[in-house]
N, C-alpha and C positions, 0 to 999 in steps of 0.2 A: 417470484419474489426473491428467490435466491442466486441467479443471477442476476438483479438489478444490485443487489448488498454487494457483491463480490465484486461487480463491474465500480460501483461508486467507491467504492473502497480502495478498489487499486488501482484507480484513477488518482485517486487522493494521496494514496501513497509514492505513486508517482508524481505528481508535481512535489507534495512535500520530499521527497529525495532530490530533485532538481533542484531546489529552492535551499534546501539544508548542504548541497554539495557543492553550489555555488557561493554560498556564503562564508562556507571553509576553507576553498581548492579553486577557487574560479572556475572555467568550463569545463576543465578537465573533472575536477572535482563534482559539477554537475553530471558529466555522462559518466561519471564512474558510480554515481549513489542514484541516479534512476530506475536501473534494473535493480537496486538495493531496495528502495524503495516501495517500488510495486511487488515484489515480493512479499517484503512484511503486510501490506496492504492487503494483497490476497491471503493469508495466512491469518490474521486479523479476524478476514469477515469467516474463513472457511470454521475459525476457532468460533465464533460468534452461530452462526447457523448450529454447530452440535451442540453448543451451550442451552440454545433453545428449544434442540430436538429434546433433550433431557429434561427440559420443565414441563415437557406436554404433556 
């Protein structure tokens, strides 16, 4: 389960980085917030999994 969150998530945060840096910057601006993106994305879900290891 915890890599399905992590993978959807920094999927998501990859395109949402493409999609937000192409909006600002054109393509450049797109391949420069992709890897920004997927980043937070993973960071996101890895904050979310300990948030829930804590309710257990």
């Amino acid at each position: 389960m915890h890599n399905i969150i992590t993978t959807i998530l920094s999927t998501l945060g990859l395109f949402l980085g493409v999609w937000v840096g192409y909006e600002l910057a054109g393509i450049l601006g797109a391949i420069t917030f992709a890897p920004v993106g997927a980043l937070v994305g993973f960071a996101v879900s890895v904050l979310h999994i300990r948030l829930l290891m804590f309710l257990d």
